[in-house]
Each structure stands twice: as C-alpha cells, then as structure tokens.
C-alpha positions as CSV (number, residue, x, y, z in Angstrom):
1,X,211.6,169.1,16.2
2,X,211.2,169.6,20.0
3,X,213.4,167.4,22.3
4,X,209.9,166.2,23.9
5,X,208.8,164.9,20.5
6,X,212.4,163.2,19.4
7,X,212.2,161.6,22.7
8,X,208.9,160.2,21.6
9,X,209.9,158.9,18.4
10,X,213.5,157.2,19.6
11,X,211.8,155.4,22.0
12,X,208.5,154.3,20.0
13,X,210.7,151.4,18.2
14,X,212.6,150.6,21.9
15,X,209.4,150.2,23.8
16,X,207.8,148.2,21.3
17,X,210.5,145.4,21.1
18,X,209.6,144.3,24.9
19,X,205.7,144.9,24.5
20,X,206.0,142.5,21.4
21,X,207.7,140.2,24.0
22,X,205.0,140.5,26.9
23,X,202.2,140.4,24.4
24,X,203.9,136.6,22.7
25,X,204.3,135.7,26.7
26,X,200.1,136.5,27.6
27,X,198.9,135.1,24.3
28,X,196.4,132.4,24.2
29,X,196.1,131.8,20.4
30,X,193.6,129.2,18.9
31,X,193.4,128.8,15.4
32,X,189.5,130.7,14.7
33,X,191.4,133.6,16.4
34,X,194.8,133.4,14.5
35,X,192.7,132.7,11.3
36,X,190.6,135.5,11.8
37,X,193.3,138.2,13.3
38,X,194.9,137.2,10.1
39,X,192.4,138.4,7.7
40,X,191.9,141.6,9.8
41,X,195.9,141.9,9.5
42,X,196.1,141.7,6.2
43,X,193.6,144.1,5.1
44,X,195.9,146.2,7.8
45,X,198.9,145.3,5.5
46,X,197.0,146.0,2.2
47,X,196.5,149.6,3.2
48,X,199.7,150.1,4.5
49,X,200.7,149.1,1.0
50,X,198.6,151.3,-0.9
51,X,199.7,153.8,1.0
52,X,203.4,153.0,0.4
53,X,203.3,153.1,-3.0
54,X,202.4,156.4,-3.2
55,X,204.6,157.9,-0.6
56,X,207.4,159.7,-2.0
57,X,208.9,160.9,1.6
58,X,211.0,163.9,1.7
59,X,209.9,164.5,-2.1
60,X,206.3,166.0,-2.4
61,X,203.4,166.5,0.3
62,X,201.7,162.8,-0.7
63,X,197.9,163.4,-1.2
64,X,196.7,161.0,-3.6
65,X,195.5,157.3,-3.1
66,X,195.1,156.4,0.4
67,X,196.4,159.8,1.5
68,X,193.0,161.4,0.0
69,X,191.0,159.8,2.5
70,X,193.6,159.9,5.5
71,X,196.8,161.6,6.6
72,X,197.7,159.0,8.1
73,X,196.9,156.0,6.1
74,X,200.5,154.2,7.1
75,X,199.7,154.7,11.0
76,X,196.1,153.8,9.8
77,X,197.1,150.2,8.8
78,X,199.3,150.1,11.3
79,X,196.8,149.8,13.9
80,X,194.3,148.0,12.0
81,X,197.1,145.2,11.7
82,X,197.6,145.8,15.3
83,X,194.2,144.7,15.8
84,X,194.7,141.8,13.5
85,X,197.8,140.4,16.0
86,X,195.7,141.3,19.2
87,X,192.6,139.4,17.6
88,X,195.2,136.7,17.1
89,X,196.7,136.8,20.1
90,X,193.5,136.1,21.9
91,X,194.0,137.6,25.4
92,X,192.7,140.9,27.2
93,X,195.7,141.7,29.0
94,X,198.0,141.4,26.0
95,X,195.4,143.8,24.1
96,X,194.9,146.4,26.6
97,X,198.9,146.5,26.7
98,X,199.1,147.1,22.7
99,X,196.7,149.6,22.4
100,X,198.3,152.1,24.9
101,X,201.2,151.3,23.6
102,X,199.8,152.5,20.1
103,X,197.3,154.9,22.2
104,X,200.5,156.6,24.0
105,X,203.1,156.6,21.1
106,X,201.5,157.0,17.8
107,X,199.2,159.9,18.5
108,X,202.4,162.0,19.5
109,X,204.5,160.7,16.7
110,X,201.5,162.1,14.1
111,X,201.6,165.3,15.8
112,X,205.2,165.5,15.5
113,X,205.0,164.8,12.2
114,X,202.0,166.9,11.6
115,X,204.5,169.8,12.6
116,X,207.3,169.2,10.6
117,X,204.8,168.6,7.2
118,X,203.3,172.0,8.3
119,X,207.2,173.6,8.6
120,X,208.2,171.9,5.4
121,X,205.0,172.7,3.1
122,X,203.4,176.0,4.6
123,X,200.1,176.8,2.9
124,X,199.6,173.2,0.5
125,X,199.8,171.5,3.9
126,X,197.3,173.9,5.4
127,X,194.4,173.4,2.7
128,X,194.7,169.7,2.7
129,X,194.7,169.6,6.4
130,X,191.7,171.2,6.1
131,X,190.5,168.7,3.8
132,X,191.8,165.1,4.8
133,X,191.3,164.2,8.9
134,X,194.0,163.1,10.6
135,X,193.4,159.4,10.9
136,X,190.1,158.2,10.8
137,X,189.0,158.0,7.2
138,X,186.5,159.6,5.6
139,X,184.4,158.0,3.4
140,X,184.5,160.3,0.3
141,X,187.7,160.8,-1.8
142,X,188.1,164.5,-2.0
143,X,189.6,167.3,-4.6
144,X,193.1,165.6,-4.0
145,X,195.8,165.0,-6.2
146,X,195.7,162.3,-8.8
147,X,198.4,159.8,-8.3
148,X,198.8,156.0,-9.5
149,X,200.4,153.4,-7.1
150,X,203.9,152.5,-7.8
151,X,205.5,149.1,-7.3
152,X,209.0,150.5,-6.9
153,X,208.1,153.0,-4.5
154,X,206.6,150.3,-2.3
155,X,210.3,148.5,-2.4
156,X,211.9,152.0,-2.2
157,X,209.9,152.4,1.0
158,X,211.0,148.5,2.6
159,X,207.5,148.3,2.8
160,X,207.6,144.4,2.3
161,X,209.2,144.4,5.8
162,X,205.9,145.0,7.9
163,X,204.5,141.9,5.3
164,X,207.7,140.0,6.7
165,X,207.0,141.4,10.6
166,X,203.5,140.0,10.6
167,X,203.8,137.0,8.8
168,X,206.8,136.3,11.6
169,X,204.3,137.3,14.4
170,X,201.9,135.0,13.5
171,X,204.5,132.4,12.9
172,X,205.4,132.6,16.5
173,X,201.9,132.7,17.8
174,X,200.8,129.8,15.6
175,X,204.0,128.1,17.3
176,X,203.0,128.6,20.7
177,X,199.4,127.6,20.1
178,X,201.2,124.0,18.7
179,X,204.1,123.6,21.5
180,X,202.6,125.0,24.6
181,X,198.6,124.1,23.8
C-alpha cells in the first residue's frame, strides 16, 4: 500500500458523507423518478448481493459467480445503485456531483486493490486478470471457478447494510418530495 492510495481510500467514506448531504439538498424527486431510480437501484443491490455471497475476503482469490464476469462486481453494483439514487434524485447538478465523486474515488480504490490482490496471489491473479475485465462486464462467463452463493457469507460480509443505506436514501428523498413539494 502506497500513502497516495491509503489517502484515497480513508477519505472515500469521509467525502461521501457531505456529497450524500449536497446531493439530498439539489434533489428534485417526483415519484416516476423515485419509482424508477428504485428499480435501477435494486438491480444495483441484487448484484452487489450476488457478489457478496461469494466473497470470502482475505480467504481465497473470489472468481466464481459475479466475479467471473467482473473483478469488480461489488464496485459494479455500487455504481449501478448510484445511478438508481441519481435517477431518483432527479437533478443534474446532484448527478454530475455523484459521478465524479464515484469517477475520482472508485477508479483509484480498484487500482489499489488491484495491487494488493496481485501482491497477495502472484500468478492465479495474473491469469484471471487476463481473463475477467476490470469492471465492465463481459457478456460470457468464462473458465472460472465454480462456486455456489452462500447466504451466510452475505451476512458475514454486512452486506444487508447497503440494502438498509438505500432503502434509507430513498426514504429521505421520498420525504422531501412529500414536505417540501
């Protein structure tokens, strides 16, 4: 880890708390746009699930489910669900502002990560590099590993708390669209 990239990934949480706060502040939710940020959000949250359930972090180098189509299939649903809460949040400004945030801090937080998977696992890492892109998907499962989804490693990995994050998000939007028309 290089002081550059720990810098990167202390501050990704930081930052995000007051752009969560400026984005509520420029929203202009209706209900077609929460109703249909939702869906998009939740098909961010069901691959960010599927993708949870077969991470076994600091364990194994993941590559089935999700992770045979992606390397990045948590960071993956992560933006699609940030899609889903700028759809909902109906307003430029506030959209422009949450994509550079994810723009500016995610893409070094993968290649940090990228690094320390490549120090950790060598050669295996390598070949599925090779084989699975970094974040856009491709459409074809290739030769990786076999895996099944597991429940418990979706607790063991709190992934219920994006579920919890969004449905809160939306909460608040839906709020403001009621109290401040």
């Amino acid at each position: 880890m290089d002081g550059a990239g720990d810098l990167w990934v202390r501050w990704r949480v930081r930052v995000g708390y007051p752009v969560a706060v400026l984005f509520a502040w420029l929203a202009k939710p209706g209900y077609e746009s929460l109703a249909f940020g939702a869906v998009i959000g939740l098909f961010g949250l069901a691959v960010r699930a599927a993708a949870a359930g077969h991470l076994r972090k600091h364990e194994e180098l993941t590559t089935s489910g999700p992770y045979a189509f992606t390397r990045n299939p948590l960071y993956l649903g992560s933006a699609v669900l940030a899609v889903g809460v700028i759809v909902a949040g109906h307003s430029w400004l506030a959209a422009v502002l949450v994509g550079a945030y994810f723009a500016l801090f995610y893409s070094i937080v993968m290649r940090r990560e990228e690094a320390e998977l490549r120090g950790k696992y060598g050669a295996a890492f390598e070949e599925y590099a090779e084989r699975v892109p970094l974040f856009f998907p491709r459409l074809t499962r290739g030769t990786a590993a076999r895996g099944q989804f597991s429940t418990s490693q979706y607790l063991r990995n709190r992934e219920y708390q994006a579920l919890l994050g969004f449905l809160a998000g939306l909460a608040l939007l839906w709020a403001k669209m009621i109290w401040l028309g």
